[in-house]
C-alpha positions as CSV (number, residue, x, y, z in Angstrom):
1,X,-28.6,2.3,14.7
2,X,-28.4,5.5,17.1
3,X,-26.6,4.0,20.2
4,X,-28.3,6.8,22.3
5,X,-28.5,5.3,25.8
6,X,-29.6,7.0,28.9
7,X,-27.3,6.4,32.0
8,X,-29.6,5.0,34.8
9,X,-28.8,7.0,37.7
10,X,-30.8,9.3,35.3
11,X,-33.9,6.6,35.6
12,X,-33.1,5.9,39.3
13,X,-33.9,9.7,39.8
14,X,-36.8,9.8,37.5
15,X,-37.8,6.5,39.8
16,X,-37.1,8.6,42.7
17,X,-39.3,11.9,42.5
18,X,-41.4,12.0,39.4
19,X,-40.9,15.5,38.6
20,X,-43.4,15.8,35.9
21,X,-46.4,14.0,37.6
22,X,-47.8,13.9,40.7
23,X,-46.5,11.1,43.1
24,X,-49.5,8.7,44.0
25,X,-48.2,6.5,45.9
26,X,-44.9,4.9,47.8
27,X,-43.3,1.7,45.7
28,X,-43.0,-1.6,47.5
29,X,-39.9,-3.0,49.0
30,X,-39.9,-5.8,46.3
31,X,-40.5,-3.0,43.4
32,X,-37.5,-1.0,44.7
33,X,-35.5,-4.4,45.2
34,X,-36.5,-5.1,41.1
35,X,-35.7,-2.0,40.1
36,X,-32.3,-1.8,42.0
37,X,-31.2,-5.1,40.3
38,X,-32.4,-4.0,37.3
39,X,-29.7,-1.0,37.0
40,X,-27.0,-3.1,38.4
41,X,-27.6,-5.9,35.7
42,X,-27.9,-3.5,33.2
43,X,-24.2,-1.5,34.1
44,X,-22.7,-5.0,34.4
45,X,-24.0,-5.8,30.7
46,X,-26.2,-8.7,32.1
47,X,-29.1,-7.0,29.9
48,X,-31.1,-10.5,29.0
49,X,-31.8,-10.6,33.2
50,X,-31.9,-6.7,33.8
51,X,-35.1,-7.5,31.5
52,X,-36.4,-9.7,33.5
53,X,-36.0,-7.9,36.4
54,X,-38.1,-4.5,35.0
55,X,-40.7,-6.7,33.6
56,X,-40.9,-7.8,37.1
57,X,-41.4,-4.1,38.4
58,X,-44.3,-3.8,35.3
59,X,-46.1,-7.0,37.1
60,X,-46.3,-5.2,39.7
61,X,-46.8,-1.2,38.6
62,X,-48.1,-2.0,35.1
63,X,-47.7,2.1,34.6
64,X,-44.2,2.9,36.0
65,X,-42.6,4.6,33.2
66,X,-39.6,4.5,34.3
67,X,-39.8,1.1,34.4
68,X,-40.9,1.2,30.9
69,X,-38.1,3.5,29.5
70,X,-35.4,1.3,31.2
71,X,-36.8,-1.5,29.0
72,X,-37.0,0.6,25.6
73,X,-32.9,1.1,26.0
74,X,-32.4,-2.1,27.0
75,X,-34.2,-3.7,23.7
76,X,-32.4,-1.2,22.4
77,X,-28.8,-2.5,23.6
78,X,-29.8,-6.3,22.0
79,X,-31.3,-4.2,18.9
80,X,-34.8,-5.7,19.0
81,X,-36.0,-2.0,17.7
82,X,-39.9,-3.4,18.0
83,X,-40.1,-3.9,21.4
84,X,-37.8,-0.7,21.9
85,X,-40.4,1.6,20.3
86,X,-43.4,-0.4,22.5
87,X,-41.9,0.7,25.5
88,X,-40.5,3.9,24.5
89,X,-44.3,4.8,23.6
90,X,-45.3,3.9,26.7
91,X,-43.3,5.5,28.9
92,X,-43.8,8.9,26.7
93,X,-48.1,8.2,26.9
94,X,-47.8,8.2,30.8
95,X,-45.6,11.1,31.1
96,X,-46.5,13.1,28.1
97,X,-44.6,16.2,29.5
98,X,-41.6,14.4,29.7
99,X,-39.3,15.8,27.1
100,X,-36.9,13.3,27.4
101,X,-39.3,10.5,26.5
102,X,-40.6,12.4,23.5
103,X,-37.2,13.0,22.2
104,X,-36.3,9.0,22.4
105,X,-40.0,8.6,21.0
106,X,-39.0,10.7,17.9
107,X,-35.6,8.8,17.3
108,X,-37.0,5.5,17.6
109,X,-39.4,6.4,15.2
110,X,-36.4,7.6,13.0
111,X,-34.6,4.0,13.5
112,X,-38.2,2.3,12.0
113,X,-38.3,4.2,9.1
114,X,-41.2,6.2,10.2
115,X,-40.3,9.8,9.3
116,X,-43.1,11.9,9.6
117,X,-44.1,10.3,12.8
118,X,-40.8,11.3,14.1
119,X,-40.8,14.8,12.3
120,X,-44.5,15.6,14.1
121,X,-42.9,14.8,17.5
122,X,-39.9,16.8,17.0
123,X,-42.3,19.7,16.0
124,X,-44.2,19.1,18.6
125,X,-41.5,19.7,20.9
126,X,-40.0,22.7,18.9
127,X,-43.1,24.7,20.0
128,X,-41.8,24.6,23.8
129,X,-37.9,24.7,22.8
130,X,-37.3,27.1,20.0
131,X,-33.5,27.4,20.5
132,X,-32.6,23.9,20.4
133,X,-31.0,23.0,17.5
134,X,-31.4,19.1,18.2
135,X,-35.4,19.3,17.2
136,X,-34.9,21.7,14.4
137,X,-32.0,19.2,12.7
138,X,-34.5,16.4,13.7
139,X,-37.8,17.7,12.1
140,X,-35.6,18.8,9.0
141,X,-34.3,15.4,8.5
142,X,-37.5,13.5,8.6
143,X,-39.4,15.7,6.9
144,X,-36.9,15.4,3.8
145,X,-36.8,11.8,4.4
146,X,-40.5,11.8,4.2
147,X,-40.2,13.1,0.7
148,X,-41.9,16.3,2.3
149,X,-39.7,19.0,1.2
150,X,-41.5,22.0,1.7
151,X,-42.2,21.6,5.3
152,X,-38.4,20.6,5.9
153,X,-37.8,23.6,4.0
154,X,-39.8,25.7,6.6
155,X,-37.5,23.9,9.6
156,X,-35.0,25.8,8.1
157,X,-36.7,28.8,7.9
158,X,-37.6,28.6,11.4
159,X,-34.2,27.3,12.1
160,X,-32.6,30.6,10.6
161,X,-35.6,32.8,12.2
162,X,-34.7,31.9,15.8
163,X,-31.7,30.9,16.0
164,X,-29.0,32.3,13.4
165,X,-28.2,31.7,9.6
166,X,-25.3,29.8,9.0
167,X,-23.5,27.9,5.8
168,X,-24.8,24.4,6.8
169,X,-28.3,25.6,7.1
170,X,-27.9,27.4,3.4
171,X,-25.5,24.2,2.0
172,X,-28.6,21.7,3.4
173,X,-31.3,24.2,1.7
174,X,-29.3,24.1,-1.4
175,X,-29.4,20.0,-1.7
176,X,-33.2,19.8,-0.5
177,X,-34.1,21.9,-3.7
178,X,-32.0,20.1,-5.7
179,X,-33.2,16.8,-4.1
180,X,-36.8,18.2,-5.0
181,X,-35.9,19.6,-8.7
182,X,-36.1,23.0,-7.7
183,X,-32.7,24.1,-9.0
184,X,-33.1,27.6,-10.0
185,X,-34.1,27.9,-6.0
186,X,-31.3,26.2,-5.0
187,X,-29.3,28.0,-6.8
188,X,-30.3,31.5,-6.0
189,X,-29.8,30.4,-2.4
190,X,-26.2,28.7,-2.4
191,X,-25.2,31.9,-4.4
192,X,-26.5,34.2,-1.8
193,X,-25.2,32.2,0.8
194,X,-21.6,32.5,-1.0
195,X,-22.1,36.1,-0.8
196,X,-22.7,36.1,2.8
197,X,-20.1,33.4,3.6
198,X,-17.3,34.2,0.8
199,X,-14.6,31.9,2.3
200,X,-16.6,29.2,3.9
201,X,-15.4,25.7,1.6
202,X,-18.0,23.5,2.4
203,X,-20.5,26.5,0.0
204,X,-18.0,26.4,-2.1
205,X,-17.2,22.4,-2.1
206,X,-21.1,22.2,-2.8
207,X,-20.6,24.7,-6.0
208,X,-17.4,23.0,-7.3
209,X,-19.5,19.4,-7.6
210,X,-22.7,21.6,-9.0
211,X,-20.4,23.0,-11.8
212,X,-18.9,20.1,-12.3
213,X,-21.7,17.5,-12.2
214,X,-23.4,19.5,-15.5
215,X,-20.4,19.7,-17.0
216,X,-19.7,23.5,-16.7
217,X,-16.0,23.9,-16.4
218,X,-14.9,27.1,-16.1
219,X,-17.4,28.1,-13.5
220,X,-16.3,24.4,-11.5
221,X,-12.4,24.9,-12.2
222,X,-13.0,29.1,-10.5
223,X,-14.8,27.3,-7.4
224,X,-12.0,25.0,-7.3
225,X,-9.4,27.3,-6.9
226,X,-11.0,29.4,-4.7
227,X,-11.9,25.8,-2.8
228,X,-8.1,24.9,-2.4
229,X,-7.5,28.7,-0.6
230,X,-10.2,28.4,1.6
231,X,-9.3,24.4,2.7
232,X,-5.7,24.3,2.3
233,X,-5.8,20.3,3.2
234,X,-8.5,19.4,1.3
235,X,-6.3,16.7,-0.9
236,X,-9.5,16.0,-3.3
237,X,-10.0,19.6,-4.5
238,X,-6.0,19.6,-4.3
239,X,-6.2,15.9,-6.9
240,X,-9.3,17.8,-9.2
241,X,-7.8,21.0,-9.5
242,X,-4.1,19.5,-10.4
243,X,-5.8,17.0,-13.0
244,X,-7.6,19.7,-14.6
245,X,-4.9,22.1,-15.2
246,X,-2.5,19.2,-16.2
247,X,-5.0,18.8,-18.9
248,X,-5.6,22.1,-19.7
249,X,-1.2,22.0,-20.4
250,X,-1.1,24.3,-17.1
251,X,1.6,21.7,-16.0
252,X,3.9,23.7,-13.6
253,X,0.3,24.3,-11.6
254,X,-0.9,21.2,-11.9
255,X,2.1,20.0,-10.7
256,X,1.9,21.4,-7.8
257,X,-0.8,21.1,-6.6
258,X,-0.9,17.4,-7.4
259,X,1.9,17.2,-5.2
260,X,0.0,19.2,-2.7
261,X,-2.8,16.9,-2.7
262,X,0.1,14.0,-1.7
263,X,1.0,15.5,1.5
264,X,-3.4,16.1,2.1
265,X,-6.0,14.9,4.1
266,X,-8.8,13.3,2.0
267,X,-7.7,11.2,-1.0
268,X,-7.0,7.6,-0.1
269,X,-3.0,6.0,-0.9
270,X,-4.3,4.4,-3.7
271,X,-4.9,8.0,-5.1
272,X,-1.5,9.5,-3.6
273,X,0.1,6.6,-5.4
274,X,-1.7,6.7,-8.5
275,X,-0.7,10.8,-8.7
276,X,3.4,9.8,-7.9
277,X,3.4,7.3,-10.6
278,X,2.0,9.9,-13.0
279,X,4.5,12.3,-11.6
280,X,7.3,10.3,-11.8
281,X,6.2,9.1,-15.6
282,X,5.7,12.7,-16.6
283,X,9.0,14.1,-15.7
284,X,12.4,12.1,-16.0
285,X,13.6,13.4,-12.5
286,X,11.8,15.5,-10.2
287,X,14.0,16.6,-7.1
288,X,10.9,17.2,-5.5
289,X,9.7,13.3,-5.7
290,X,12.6,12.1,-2.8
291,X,10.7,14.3,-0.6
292,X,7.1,13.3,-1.5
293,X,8.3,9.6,-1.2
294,X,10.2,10.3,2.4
295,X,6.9,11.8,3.2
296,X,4.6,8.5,2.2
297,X,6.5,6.4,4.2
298,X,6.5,8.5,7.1
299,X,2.6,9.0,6.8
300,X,2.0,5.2,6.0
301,X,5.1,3.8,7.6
302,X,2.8,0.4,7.4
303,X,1.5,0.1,4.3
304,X,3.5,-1.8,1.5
305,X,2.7,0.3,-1.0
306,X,4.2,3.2,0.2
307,X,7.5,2.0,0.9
308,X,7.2,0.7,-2.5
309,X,6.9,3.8,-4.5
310,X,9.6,4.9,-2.5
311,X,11.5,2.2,-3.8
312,X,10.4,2.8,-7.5
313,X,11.8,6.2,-7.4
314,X,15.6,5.1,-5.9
315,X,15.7,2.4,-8.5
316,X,14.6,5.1,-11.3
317,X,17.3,7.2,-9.8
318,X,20.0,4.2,-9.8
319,X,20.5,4.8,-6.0
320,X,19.8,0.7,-5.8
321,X,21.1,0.2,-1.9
322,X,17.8,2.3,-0.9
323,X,15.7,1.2,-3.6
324,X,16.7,-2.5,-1.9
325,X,16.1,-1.4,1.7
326,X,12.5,0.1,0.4
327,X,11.0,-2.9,-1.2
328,X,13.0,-4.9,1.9
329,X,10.5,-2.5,4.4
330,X,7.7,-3.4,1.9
331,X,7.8,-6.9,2.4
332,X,8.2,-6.6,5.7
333,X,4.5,-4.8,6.3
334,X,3.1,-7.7,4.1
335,X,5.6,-10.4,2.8
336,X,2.7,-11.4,0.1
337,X,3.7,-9.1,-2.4
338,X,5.5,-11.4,-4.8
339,X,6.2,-8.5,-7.4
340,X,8.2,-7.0,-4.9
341,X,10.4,-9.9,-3.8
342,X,11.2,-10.6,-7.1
343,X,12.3,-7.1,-7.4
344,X,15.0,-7.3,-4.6
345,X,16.1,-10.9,-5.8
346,X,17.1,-9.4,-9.1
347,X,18.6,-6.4,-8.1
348,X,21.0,-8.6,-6.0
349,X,21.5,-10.7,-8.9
350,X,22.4,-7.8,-11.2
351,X,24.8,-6.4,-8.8
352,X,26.4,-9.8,-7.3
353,X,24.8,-9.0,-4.1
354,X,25.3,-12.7,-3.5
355,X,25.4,-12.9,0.4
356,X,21.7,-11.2,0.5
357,X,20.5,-13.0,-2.6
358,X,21.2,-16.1,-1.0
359,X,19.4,-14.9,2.4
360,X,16.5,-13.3,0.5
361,X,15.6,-15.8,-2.0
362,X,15.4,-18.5,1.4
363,X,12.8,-16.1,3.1
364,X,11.2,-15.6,-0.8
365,X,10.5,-19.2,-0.7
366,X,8.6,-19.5,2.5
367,X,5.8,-17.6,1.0
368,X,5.6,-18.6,-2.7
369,X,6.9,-21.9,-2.8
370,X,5.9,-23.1,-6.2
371,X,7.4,-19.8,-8.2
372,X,10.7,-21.3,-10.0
373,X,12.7,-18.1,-9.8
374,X,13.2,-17.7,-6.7
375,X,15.0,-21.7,-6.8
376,X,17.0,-20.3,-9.9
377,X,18.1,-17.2,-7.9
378,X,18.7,-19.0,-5.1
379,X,21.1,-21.7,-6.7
380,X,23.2,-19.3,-8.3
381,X,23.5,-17.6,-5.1
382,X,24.7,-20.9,-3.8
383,X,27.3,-21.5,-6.7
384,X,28.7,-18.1,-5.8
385,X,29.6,-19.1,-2.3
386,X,30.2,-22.5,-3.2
387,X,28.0,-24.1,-1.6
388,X,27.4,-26.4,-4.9
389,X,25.4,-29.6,-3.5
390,X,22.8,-27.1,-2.2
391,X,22.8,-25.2,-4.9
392,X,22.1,-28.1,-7.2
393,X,19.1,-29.1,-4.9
394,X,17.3,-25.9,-5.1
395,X,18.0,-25.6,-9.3
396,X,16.2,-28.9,-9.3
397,X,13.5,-27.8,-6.9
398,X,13.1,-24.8,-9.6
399,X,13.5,-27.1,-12.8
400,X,10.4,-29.1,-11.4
401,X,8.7,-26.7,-11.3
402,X,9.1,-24.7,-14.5
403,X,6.0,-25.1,-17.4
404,X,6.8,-23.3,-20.7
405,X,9.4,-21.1,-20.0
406,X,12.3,-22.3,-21.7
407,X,14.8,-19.1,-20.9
408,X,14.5,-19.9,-17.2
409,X,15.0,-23.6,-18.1
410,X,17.9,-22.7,-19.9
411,X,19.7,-20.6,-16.6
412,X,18.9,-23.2,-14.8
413,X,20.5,-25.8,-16.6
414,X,23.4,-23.7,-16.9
415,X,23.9,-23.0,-13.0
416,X,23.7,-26.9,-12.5
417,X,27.0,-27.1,-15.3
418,X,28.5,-24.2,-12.9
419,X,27.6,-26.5,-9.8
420,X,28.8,-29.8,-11.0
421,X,32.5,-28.4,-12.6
422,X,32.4,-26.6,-8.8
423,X,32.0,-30.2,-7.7
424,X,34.6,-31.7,-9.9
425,X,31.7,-33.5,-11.4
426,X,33.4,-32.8,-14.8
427,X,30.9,-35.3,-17.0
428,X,27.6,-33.5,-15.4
429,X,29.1,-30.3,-15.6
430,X,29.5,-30.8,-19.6
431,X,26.2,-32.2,-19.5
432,X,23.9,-29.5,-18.2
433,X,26.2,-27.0,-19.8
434,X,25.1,-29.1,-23.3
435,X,21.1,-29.3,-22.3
436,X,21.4,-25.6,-22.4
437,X,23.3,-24.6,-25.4
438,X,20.9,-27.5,-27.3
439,X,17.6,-25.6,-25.8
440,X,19.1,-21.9,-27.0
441,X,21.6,-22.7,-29.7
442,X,22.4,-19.0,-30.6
443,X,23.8,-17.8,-27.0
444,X,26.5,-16.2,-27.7
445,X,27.0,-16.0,-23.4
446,X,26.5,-20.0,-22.8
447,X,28.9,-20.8,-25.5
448,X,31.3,-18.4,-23.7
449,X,31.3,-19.7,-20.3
450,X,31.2,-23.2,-21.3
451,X,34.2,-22.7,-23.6
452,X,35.8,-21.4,-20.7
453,X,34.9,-24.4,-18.5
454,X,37.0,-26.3,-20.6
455,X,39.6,-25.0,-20.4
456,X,40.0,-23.7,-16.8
457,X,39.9,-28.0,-16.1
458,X,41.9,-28.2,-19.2
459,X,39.5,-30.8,-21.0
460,X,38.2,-30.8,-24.6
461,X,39.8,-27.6,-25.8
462,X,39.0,-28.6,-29.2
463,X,35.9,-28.3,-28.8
464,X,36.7,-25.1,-26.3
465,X,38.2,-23.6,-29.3
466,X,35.6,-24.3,-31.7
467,X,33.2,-22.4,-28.9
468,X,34.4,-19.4,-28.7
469,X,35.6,-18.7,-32.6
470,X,31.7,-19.3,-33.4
471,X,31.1,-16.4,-30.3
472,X,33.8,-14.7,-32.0
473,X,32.6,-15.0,-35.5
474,X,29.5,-13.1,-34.4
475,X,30.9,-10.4,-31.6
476,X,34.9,-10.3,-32.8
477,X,35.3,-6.9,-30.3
478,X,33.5,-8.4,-27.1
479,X,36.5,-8.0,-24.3
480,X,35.0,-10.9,-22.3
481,X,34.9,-13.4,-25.2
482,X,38.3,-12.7,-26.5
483,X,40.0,-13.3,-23.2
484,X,38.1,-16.5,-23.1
485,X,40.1,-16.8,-26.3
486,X,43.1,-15.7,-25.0
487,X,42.6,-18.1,-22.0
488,X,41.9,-21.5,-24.1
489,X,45.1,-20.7,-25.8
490,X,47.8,-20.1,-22.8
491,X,46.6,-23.4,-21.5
492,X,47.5,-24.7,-25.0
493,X,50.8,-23.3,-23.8
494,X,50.5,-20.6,-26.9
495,X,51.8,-18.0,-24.7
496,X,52.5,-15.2,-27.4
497,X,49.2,-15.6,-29.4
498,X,47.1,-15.7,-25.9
499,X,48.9,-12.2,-24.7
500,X,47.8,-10.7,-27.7
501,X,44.2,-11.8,-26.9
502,X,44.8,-10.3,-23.0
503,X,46.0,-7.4,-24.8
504,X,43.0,-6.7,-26.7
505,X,40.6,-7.6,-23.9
506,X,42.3,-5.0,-21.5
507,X,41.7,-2.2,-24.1
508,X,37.8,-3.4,-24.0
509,X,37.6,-3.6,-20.1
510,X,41.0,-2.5,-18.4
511,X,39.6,-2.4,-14.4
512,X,38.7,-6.3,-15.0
513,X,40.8,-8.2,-12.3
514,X,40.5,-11.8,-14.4
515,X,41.5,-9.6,-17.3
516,X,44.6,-7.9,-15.9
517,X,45.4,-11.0,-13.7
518,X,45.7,-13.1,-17.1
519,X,48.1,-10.5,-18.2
520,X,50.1,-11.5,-15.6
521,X,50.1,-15.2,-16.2
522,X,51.4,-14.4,-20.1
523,X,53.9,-12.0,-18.6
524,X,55.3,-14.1,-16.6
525,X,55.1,-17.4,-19.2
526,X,57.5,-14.7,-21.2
527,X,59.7,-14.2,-18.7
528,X,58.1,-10.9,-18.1
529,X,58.5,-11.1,-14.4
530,X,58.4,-7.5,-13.0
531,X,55.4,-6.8,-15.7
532,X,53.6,-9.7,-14.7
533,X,54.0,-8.9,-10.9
534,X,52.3,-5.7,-11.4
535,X,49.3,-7.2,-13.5
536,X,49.2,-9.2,-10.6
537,X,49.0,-6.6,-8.1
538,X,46.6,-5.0,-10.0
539,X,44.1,-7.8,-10.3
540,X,44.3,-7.8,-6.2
541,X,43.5,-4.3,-6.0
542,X,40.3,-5.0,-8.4
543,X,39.3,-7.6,-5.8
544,X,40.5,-11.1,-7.6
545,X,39.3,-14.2,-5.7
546,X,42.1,-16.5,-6.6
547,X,43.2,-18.3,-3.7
548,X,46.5,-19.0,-5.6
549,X,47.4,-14.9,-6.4
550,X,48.9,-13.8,-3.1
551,X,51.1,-17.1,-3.2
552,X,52.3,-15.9,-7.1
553,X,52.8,-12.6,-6.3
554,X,55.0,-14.1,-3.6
555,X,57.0,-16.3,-5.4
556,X,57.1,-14.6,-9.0
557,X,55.6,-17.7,-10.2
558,X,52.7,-18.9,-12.0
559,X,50.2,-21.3,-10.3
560,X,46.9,-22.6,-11.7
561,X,44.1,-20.6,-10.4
562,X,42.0,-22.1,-7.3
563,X,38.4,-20.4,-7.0
């Protein structure tokens, strides 16, 4: 509704001389008192008893009209349009030369819906005020929503006549013909109009969605590129135009001015996203896109989404630190995003982030605490740091919770084996490393690790043995598997046949610190002291975690390992 409100002071003076109509006679002290309170109630928002005050004043001066128009806006202000428009009428029959009262006349017709009644009173007026623009824009507007389009037509006209042509007057001529199926007319005049106004965009705007609306390309994809010149910002001619010639194979363009469009006004995030994905699936690397993608985040610095495509490109790019800190800033404008948490809990996992994984997957759970991966993550988090009673309540949380997805069952049960051989719970440790291996049978991985279980607490190596030759059988050049080989055997004491397992593990991966440190502990089984020393050294540099290495290096002698 048009909030068009009068200040009072403006009715206290229309109160106080009556410029327009003769004064007949002096108010009463009680009248002035009403009318007083009335405008006070009214400024303090007390509106329901400012009413009753100028109904008071009507008791008594049945034909104040003032009194009346002070009513109108206040029906107005609790939007009870009917008695608005009583009053409003009023006030305008007993002060029909009171311009202001005609005017609020015509727009409270407006508000009811009764167009030509409000486009006669604006005419009406127009013949007194021919260079206000208000009336003409009022008339023109009721008169088209009256479905009378040739005398809102002649507004115009009269508009242009005494006043001035302009582009909005020809762009609101052009859509009443349409409106009115006169498009040859409306035609004729948008064209001339473009002649007139060559650079004005909001003609040309008009002829892009013309063209384009009856499918005639050529014309619309001209207008649009003479539309992106003449509005710079305009990010929806920027978004047509770039889509077109991306279709048309005029990518370096399109590219362009897609990209343009990003950094415009007037296409939503939504779009701006939806035009970096397809940039970012078109090309491999753009060195453009870190820019665009600063710029989201610095025009939307609280929106999700944007510090989300900013952390799809670092991830694309491998630069993983700031693809983390992007999706972190994500969920920290709305932490409901669970897409996005589980993309920073596995990009910890996959590069041991452990510390963070096991502070991230916490804060993951608050919000979605029935999703089993985050307990998965979370437990083998906790295994890493060794905190293995917690970690075996949270892989039990996440078990409990798992329906049909016998992979994650499968992680799971093999982090509890990891938790209980941490606890020296040897038994549940074989256990849950055996529930696993029975659910997925062909991993070559659990075999691995629970082969090497075995024999880092020195139990079963039968079985250890038998493990890792089945592993073996299958990937006979995997580094990883044949030090598990080589391991199983030096704790059988065969030190010569385990070296020559190291041996061929540090060919596969020679920067591995369990690797080169196990070269050490043949070395020195052979009496290789100097050579195992170095290994030793080595496998410190590469960042071992073996509580005992500092005291072998020390004493040139081996000691079981202590994680």
């Amino acid at each position: 509704m048009r909030n068009i409100y009068w200040i009072f002071i403006a009715i206290l003076t229309l109160f106080s001389c009556h410029t327009t109509k003769e004064v007949k006679h002096v108010h009463s002290s009680t009248f002035i008192k009403n009318f007083h309170e009335g405008v006070r109630l009214k400024l303090n928002n007390e509106v329901s008893v400012a009413i009753e005050k100028f109904h008071a004043c009507l008791k008594e001066e049945e034909d104040d009209d003032a009194s009346h128009f002070a009513l109108a806006q206040l029906y107005l202000m609790k939007n009870d349009l009917q008695n608005a428009a009583i009053h409003t009428k009023k006030a305008s029959e007993i002060d029909p030369k009171n311009q202001y009262y005609q005017t609020e006349l015509a727009f409270m017709f407006q508000e009811l819906h009764e167009y030509e009644k409000a486009a006669q009173i604006f005419d009406k007026l127009l013949k007194d005020n021919l260079q206000n623009p208000v009336y003409y824009y009022g008339s023109f507007e009721n008169w088209a929503k009256a479905a009378k389009s040739d005398k809102a037509l002649l507004t115009l006209n009269n508009l242009e006549k005494h006043i001035a042509s302009s582009p909005e007057i020809s762009v609101k001529k052009f859509q009443l013909l349409l409106n009115s199926n006169k498009e040859k007319e409306g035609l004729e005049i948008i064209l001339s109009a473009k002649k007139k106004f060559p650079d004005d965009a909001s003609i040309i705007a008009n002829l892009v969605d013309y063209y384009m609306q009856r499918k005639q390309y050529a014309e619309g994809m001209k207008m649009l590129q003479e539309l992106v010149i003449a509005d710079q910002n305009n990010g929806m001619a920027l978004l047509m135009l770039g889509e077109m010639e991306m279709q048309n194979k005029d990518e370096i363009s399109g590219l362009n001015h897609l990209k343009e469009a990003v950094r415009s006004e007037g296409i939503t995030i939504d779009q701006k996203m939806e035009v970096l994905i397809s940039i970012q699936n078109f090309k491999k690397s753009d060195p453009e896109m870190e820019s665009l993608v600063n710029y989201m985040v610095t025009r939307y610095p609280k929106e999700a989404k944007s510090h989300s495509i900013r952390g799809d490109y670092f991830f694309k790019e491998n630069k993983l630190e700031l693809a983390r800190e992007s999706y972190k800033n994500a969920v920290m404008c709305d932490p409901n995003l669970y897409p996005i948490w589980n993309q920073i809990l596995l990009l910890e996992y996959q590069n041991q982030w452990y510390d963070s994984l096991n502070v991230d997957s916490e804060k993951c759970l608050e919000y979605f605490p029935v999703q089993p991966l985050p307990y998965f993550l979370s437990g083998v988090a906790k295994v890493q740091k060794k905190q293995f009673s917690q970690a075996i309540a949270r892989l039990q949380e996440g078990l409990d919770l798992i329906l049909n997805d016998v992979a994650l069952e499968v992680e799971i049960y093999c982090q509890m084996g990891e938790a209980y051989f941490g606890l020296k719970d040897l038994e549940n440790g074989k256990l849950y490393y055996e529930k696993s291996i029975s659910k997925q049978p062909t991993s070559l991985f659990l075999k691995n690790n629970y082969a090497y279980r075995l024999a880092l607490h020195n139990i079963e190596l039968d079985k250890a043995e038998k493990l890792i030759d089945e592993v073996l059988e299958v990937a006979p050049g995997d580094a990883r598997y044949m030090d598990t080989k080589g391991w199983i055997l030096f704790v059988e004491g065969k030190y010569t046949l385990a070296n020559e397992f190291f041996g061929k593990a540090y060919s596969g991966l020679p920067n591995d610190k369990i690797i080169v440190e196990h070269l050490g502990d043949a070395a020195i089984k052979l009496g290789q002291k100097e050579k195992a020393v170095d290994y030793w050294q080595k496998a410190k540099e590469l960042g071992s975690t073996n509580l005992n290495l500092d005291k072998k290096i020390l004493n040139k002698v081996y000691y079981d390992p202590i994680y």
